[in-house]
C-alpha positions, 0 to 999 in steps of 0.5 A: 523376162522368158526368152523370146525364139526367133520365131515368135511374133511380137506386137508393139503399142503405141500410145502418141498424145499431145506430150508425149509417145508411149510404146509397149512390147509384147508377146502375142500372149500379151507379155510385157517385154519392154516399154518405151517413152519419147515425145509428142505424137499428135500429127496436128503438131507436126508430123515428122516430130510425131513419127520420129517420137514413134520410131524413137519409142519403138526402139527404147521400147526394145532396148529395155526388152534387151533387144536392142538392134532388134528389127523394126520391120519384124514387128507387127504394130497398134497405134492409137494417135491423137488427131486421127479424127481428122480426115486430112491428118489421117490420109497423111499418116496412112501415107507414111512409108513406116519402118514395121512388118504391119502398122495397124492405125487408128484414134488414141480414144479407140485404143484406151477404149480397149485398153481400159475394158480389156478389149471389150465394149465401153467408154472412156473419158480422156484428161490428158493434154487434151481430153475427149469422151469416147465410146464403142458399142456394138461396133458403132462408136461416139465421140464427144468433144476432142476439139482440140486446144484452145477452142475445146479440150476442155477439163484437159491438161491443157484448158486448166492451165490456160483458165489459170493464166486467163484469171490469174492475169485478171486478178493481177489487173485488180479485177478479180479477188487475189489468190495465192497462184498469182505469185506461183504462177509468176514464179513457176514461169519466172516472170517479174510481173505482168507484162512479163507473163503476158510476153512468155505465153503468147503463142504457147501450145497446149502441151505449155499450158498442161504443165501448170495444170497440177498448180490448180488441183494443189490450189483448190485442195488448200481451198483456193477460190480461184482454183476451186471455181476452175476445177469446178467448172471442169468437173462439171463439163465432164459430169456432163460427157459421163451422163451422156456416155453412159445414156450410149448403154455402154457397159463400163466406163472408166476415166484415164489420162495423166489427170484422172486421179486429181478429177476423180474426187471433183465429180459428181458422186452419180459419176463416181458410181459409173467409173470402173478402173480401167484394166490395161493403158491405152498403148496396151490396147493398141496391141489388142487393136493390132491382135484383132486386126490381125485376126480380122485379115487372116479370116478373110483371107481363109 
């Protein structure tokens, strides 16, 4: 790691999504100095969780840097957010008297957008906790999905857990064909039988539901017919976000979030051929996000 002067601007990344915040440190030559890792960060779940998982990134963030102490408000921010589509969740973080030099805010979609094509134009599809289908052409931007849990994020984390305990409570009840998650989803979630599992998941958020998501591509992978009809049906939708992302003339579109490699093999081979793998992560982006908006101001301020 080189020696940063006192003197060089340093920009901070911020990815925060449903489960957890990610925060990168880097030189304005796009140097990696330090990253860090802390929880949730989407607004819509709370907003003093989310701005203390940023606060909380930035400095371990920093302390892997070796620069721990170092202050917060000389550093020059990108945050990419879940939930910044919405007005209202906006308007409250735009309000936030943060702690750095400049927070530049936007969407995560925006900044994995970047990430993934170096800045440039393209699309991204999002499987994560939540998962949504985003592109920026020619400065105009498309969002598909991104409706949130449980009445949308569907393919995400989050929708494939809750199709797991939906059929796996179906096929305990004797109504559908048994499986072999019935027995580990009871296990994993140490419950004796039904009205137990029943008790522990109600009012469960989506980051619960992600947890139990990697059950149903083990699942399907050993031919499970429960798991295969799950991860068919989610590879179908986002076989569906990709031919329409792709109808937007966008010149590259690449698939990201923690479930991108299990949905990969499950997708049409015509998706398959349009995916191209995505150049940096989304905290990255945000630091390209901030480097452009820093540009933006000090050209029209010329």
């Amino acid at each position: 790691m080189s020696a940063i002067k006192d003197d060089q601007q340093m920009y901070l990344g911020i990815d925060g999504g449903g489960s957890k915040c990610k925060a990168v440190l880097m030189s304005a030559d796009l140097e990696i100095l330090g990253q860090g890792l802390s929880g949730p960060a989407n607004p819509l779940h709370g907003f003093e969780q989310a701005t203390a998982s940023i606060v909380d990134s930035a400095r371990l963030a920093l302390a892997d840097a070796g620069m721990a102490g170092y202050p917060l408000q000389r550093l020059i921010t990108g945050a990419g957010l879940a939930g910044m589509n919405l007005p209202g969740l906006l308007e409250q973080m735009l309000a936030w008297q943060n702690p750095f030099q400049q927070m530049y805010l936007t969407n995560d979609l925006l900044i994995a957008c970047l990430g993934a094509h170096n800045g440039a134009d393209g699309a991204v599809i999002v499987t994560g906790t939540g998962s949504c289908g985003f592109s920026s052409v020619d400065g105009q931007s498309l969002m598909l999905g991104g409706h949130g849990f449980p009445q949308g994020d569907i393919a995400s984390g989050s929708w494939f857990g809750l199709q797991l305990v939906t059929k796996v409570l179906q096929s305990l009840d004797g109504l559908t064909a048994a499986s072999c998650l019935n027995r580990q989803v009871l296990d994993t979630l140490a419950c004796k039988d039904t009205i137990a599992l029943v008790e522990l998941v109600v009012g469960k958020p989506a980051t619960f539901y992600a947890q139990l998501a990697n059950l149903v591509f083990d699942a399907a992978e050993q031919g499970d017919a429960m798991a295969l009809a799950i991860v068919k049906d989610g590879a179908g939708y986002l076989n569906n976000l990709a031919r329409k992302l792709w109808q937007d003339k966008a010149p590259r579109l690449s698939l990201v979030g923690g479930l991108a490699v299990r949905l990969v093999p499950w997708l049409a081979k015509d998706v398959q051929q349009m995916l191209t793998a995505p150049v940096w992560p989304a905290e990255i982006g945000a630091v390209l996000y901030a480097q452009q908006q820093d540009a933006r101001q000090e050209a029209a301020s010329a």
